[in-house]
TIBAMI-382285 format. One record per residue (C-alpha): residue in one letter; x negated, y, z. Coordinates in steps of 0.2 Angstrom, whole numbers, plus 5000, padded with zeros to 4 digits. Each point is the difference from the previous one (the first is absolute). Layout:
+------+------+------+------+
: resn :    X :    Y :    Z :
+------+------+------+------+
:    a :    X :    Y :    Z :
...
+------+------+------+------+
//
This chain:
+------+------+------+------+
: resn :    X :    Y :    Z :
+------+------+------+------+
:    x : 5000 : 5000 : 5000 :
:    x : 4994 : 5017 : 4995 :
:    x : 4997 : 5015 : 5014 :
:    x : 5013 : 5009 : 4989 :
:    x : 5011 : 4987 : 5003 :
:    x : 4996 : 4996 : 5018 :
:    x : 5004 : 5018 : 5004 :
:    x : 5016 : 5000 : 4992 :
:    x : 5005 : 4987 : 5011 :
:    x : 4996 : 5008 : 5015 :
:    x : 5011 : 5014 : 4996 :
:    x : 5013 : 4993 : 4995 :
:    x : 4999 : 4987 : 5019 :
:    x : 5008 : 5013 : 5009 :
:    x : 5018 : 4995 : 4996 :
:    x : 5008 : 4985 : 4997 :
:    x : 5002 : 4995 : 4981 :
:    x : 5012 : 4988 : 5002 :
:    x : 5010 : 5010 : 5010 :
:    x : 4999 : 5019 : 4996 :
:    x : 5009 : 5014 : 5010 :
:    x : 5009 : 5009 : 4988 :
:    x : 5001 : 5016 : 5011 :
:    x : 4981 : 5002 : 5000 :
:    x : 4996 : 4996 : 4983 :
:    x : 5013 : 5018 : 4996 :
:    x : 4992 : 5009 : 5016 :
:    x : 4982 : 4998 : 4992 :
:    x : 5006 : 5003 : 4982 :
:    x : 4996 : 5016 : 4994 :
:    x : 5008 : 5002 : 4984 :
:    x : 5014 : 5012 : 5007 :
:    x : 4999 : 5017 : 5011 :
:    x : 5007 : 4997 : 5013 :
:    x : 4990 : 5005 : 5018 :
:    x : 4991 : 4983 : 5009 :
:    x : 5011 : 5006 : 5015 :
:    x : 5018 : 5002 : 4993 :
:    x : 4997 : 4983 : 4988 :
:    x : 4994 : 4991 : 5019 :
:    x : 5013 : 5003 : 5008 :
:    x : 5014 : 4997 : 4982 :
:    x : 4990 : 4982 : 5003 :
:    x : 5005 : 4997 : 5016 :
:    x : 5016 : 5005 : 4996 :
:    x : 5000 : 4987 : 4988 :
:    x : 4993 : 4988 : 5010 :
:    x : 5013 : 5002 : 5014 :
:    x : 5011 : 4988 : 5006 :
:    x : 5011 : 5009 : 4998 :
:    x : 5001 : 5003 : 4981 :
:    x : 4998 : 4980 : 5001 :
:    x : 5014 : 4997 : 5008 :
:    x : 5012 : 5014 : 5005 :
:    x : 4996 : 5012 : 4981 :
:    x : 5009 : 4981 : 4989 :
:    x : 5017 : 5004 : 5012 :
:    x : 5001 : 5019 : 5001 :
:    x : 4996 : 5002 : 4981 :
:    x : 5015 : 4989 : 4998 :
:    x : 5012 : 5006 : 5011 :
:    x : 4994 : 5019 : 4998 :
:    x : 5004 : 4997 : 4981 :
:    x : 5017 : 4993 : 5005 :
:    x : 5003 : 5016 : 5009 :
:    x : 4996 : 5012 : 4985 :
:    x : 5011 : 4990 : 4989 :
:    x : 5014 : 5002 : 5018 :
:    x : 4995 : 5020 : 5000 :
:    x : 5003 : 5004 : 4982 :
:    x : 5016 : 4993 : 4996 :
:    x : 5003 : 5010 : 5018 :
:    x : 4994 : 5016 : 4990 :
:    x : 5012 : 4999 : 4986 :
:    x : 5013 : 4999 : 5011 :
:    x : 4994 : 5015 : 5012 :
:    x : 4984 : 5007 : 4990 :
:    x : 4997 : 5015 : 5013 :
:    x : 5009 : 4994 : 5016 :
:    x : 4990 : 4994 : 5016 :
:    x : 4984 : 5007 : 4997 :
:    x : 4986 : 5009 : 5009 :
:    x : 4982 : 5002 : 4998 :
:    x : 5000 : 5002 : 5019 :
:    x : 5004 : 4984 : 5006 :
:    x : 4991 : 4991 : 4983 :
:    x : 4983 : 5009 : 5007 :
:    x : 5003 : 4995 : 5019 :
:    x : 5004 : 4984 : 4997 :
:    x : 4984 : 4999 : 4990 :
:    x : 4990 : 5008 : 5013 :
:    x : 5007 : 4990 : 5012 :
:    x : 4996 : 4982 : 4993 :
:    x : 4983 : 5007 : 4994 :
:    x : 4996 : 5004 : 5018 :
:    x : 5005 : 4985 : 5007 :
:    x : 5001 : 4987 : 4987 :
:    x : 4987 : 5003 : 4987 :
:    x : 4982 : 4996 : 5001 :
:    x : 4984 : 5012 : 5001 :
:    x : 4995 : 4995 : 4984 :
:    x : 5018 : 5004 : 4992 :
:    x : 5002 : 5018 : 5010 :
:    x : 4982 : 5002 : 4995 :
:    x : 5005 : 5000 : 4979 :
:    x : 5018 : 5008 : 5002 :
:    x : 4990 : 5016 : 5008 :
:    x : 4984 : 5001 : 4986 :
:    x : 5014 : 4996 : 4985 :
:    x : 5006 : 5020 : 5006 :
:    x : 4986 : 5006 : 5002 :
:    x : 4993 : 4994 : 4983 :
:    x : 5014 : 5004 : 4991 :
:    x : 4998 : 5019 : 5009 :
:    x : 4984 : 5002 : 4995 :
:    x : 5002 : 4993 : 4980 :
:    x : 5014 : 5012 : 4998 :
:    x : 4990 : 5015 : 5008 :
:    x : 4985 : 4994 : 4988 :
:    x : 5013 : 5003 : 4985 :
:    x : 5007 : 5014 : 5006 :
:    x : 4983 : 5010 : 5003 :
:    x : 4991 : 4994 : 4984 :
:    x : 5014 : 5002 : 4989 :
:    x : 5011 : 5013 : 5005 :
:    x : 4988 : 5011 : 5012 :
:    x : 5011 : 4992 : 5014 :
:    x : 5016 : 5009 : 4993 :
:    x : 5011 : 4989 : 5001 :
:    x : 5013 : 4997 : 5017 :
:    x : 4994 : 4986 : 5010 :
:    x : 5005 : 4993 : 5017 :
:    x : 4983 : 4990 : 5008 :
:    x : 5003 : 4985 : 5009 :
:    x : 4987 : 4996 : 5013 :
:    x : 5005 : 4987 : 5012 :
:    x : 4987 : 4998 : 5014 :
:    x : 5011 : 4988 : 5012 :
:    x : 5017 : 4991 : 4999 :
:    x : 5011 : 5013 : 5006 :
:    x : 4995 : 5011 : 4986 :
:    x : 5007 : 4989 : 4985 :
:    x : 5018 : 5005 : 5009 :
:    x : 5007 : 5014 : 4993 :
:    x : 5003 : 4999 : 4982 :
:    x : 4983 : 4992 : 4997 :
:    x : 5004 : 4985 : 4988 :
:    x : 5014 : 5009 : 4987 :
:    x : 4989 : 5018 : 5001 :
:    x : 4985 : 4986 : 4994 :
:    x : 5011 : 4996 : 4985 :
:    x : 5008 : 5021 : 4999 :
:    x : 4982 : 5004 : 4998 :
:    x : 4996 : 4988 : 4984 :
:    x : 5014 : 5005 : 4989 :
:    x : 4999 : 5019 : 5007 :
:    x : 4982 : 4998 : 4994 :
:    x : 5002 : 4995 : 4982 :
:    x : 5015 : 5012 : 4997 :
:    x : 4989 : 5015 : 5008 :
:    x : 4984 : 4994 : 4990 :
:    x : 5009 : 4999 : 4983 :
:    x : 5009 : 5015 : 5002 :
:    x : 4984 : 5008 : 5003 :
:    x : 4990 : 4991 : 4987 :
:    x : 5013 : 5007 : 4986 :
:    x : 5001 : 5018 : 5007 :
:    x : 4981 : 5003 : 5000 :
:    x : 4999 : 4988 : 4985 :
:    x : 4988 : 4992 : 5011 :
:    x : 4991 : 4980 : 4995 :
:    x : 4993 : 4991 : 5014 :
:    x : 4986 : 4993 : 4989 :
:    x : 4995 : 5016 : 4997 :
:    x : 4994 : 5004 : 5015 :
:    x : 4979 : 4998 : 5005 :
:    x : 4994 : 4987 : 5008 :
:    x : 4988 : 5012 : 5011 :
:    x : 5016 : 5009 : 5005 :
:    x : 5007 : 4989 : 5008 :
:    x : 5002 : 5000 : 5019 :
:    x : 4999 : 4988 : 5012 :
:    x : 5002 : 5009 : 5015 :
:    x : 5017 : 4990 : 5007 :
:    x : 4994 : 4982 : 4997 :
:    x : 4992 : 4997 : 5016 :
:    x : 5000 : 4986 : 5013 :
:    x : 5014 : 5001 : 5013 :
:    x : 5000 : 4984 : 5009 :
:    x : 4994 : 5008 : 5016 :
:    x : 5011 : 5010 : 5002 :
:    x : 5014 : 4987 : 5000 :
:    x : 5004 : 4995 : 5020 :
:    x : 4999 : 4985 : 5006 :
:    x : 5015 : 4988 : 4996 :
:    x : 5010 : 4987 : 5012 :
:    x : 4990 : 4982 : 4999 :
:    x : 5012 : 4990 : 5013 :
:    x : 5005 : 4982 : 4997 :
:    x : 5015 : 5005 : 4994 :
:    x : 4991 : 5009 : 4986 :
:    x : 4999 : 4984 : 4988 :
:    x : 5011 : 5008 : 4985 :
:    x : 4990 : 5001 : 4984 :
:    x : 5001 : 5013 : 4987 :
:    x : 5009 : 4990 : 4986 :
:    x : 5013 : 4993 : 5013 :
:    x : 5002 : 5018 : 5006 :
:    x : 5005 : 5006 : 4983 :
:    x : 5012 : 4989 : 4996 :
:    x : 5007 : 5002 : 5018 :
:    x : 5003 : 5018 : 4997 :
:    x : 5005 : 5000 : 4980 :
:    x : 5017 : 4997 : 5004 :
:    x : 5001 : 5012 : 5013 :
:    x : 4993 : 5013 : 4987 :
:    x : 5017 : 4994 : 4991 :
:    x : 5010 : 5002 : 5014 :
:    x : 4998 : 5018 : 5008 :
:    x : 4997 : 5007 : 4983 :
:    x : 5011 : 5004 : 4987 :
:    x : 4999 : 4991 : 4984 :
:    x : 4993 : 5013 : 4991 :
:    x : 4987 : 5002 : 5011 :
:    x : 4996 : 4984 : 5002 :
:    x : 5000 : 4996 : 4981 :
:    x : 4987 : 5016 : 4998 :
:    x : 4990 : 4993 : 5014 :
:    x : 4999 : 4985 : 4991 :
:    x : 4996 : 5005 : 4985 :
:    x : 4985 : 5011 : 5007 :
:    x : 4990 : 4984 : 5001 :
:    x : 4996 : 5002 : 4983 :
:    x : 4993 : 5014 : 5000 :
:    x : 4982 : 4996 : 5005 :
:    x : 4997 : 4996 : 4981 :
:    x : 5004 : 5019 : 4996 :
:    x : 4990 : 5008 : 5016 :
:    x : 4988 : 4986 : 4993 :
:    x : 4999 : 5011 : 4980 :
:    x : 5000 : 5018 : 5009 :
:    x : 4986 : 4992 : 5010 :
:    x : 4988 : 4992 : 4985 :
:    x : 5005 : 5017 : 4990 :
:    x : 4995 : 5010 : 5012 :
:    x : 4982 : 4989 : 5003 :
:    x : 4998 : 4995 : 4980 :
:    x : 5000 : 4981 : 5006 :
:    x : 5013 : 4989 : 4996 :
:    x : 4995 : 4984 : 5007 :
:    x : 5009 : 5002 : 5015 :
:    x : 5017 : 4998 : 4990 :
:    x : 4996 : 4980 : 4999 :
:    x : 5000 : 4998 : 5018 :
:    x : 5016 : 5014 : 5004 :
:    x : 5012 : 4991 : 4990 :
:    x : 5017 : 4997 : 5007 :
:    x : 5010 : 5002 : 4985 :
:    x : 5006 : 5017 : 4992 :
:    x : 5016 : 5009 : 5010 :
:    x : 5011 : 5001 : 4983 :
:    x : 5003 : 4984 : 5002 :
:    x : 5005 : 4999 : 5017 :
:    x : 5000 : 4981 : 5011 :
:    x : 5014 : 4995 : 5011 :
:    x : 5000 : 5004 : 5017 :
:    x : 5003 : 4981 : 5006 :
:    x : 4979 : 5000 : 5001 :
:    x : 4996 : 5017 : 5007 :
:    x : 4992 : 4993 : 5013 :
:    x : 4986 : 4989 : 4990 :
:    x : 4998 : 5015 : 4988 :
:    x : 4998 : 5011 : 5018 :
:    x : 4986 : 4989 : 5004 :
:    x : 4991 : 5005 : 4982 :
:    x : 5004 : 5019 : 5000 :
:    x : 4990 : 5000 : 5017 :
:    x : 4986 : 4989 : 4992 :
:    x : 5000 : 5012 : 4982 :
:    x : 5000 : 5014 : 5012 :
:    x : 4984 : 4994 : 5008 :
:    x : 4992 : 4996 : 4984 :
:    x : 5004 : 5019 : 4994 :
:    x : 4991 : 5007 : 5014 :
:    x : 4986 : 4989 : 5000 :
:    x : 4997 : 5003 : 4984 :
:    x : 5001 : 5022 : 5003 :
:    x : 4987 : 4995 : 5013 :
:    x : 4990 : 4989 : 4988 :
:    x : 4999 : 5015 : 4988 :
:    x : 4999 : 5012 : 5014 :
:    x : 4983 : 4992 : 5006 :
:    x : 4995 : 4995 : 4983 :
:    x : 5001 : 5015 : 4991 :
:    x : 4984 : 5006 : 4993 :
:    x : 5003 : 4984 : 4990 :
:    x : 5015 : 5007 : 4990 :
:    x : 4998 : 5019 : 5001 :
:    x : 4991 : 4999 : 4980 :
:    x : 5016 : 4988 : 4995 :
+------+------+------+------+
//
């Protein structure tokens, strides 16, 4: 046996070949953005017990319920809601229910989706247009309105932006690579308060979600909750404003959840929740790729 091939060998000892753990093998993988510790703590998210066995049982009876909710909706469309209740019931099983892990993503997916926006916002429009930040540093600060203002913002965004775009006969591509600024992409994850880690915090974040979809359906109206839906296809557009703006479009074949004309049905809002938040990591990673990679791209 060669050197080469002895050494090969030894690296590859360190795990067991015949029975690989499928949670590592995408926490070392580095073809994607995403930050080692969001992705550490999606994998043990995935590999909870709790997505083993509770997620097969909610996902089915949380579908069950959507179906339950709707038909509800087309009978009384606008009659027993409130965003109230909706976020304190969210906060409440967050709190007490959900894991560290799962609290741990919810409150970086607002903060993300905060600072892509105000990247936007600042390199394309000069920070013109109306935006309302969401910051979440602790549980008690996703009550509120928190979770529908996260979805306001999104199609607030686009309608402002493009409205802009056309007045000032504005193209994003247009505008220099050395202009752009990178000011608000910055790391926030110590400013984030330390979350609840009792035994009754076992509740991953897939579970989670589809717990709280047909809540969603529930306490808003339909319209609202059709538009929230619906918003979870609109990484793939912040996705094109984003390789525009940064003449690099290789990020579009990893944020690629299908194009909002075509919108899916809600029945799987929970699963396509799940991806939003992953494409929403992958976004930022990549800002922050480019961010510290940039005397690489200014002469493209």
């Amino acid at each position: 046996m060669s050197k080469k091939a002895a050494k090969g060998k030894k690296f590859v000892a360190a795990h067991n070949q015949n029975d690989p753990d499928p949670w590592e093998a995408l926490l070392l993988d580095k073809s994607t953005f995403i930050s080692i510790e969001a992705k550490a703590a999606l994998m043990r998210n995935n590999g909870s017990r709790s997505r083993q066995y509770l997620l097969p049982i909610v996902r089915f009876l949380a579908r069950l319920s959507i179906i339950l909710v709707q038909l509800l909706r087309i009978i009384i469309p606008n009659k027993m809601t409130s965003s109230k209740i909706l976020h304190g019931l969210i906060c409440w099983g967050v709190k007490n229910f959900v894991s560290p892990d799962a609290a741990y993503l919810i409150l970086r997916h607002f903060n993300i989706g905060t600072q892509i926006l105000t990247f936007l916002n600042k390199n394309i429009a000069d920070g013109e247009l109306p935006s309302v930040p969401l910051n979440p540093c602790n549980i008690s600060d996703l009550g509120g309105n928190t979770f529908v203002q996260h979805d306001l913002n999104l199609y607030n965004f686009i309608i402002s932006l493009n409205h802009y775009l056309e007045e000032n006969n504005k193209d994003i591509i247009s505008i220099p690579f050395d202009k752009i600024d990178f000011s608000m992409i910055k790391d926030f994850d110590d400013q984030l308060e330390e979350l609840p880690n009792k035994w009754h915090n076992f509740i991953d974040l897939q579970t989670a979600i589809e717990l709280y979809t047909p809540l969603f359906g529930l306490f808003l109206s339909d319209k609202d909750f059709w538009r929230a839906s619906n918003s979870l296809q609109l990484d793939e557009t912040m996705a094109i404003y984003v390789a525009k703006l940064l003449k690099q479009d290789f990020i579009l074949s990893i944020v690629s959840n299908k194009h909002p004309m075509v919108p899916l049905a809600t029945l799987e809002s929970g699963f396509r929740l799940m991806l939003h938040g992953v494409d929403a990591e992958n976004l930022y990673g990549f800002i922050k790729y480019i961010r510290d990679n940039g005397d690489d791209f200014k002469a493209l």
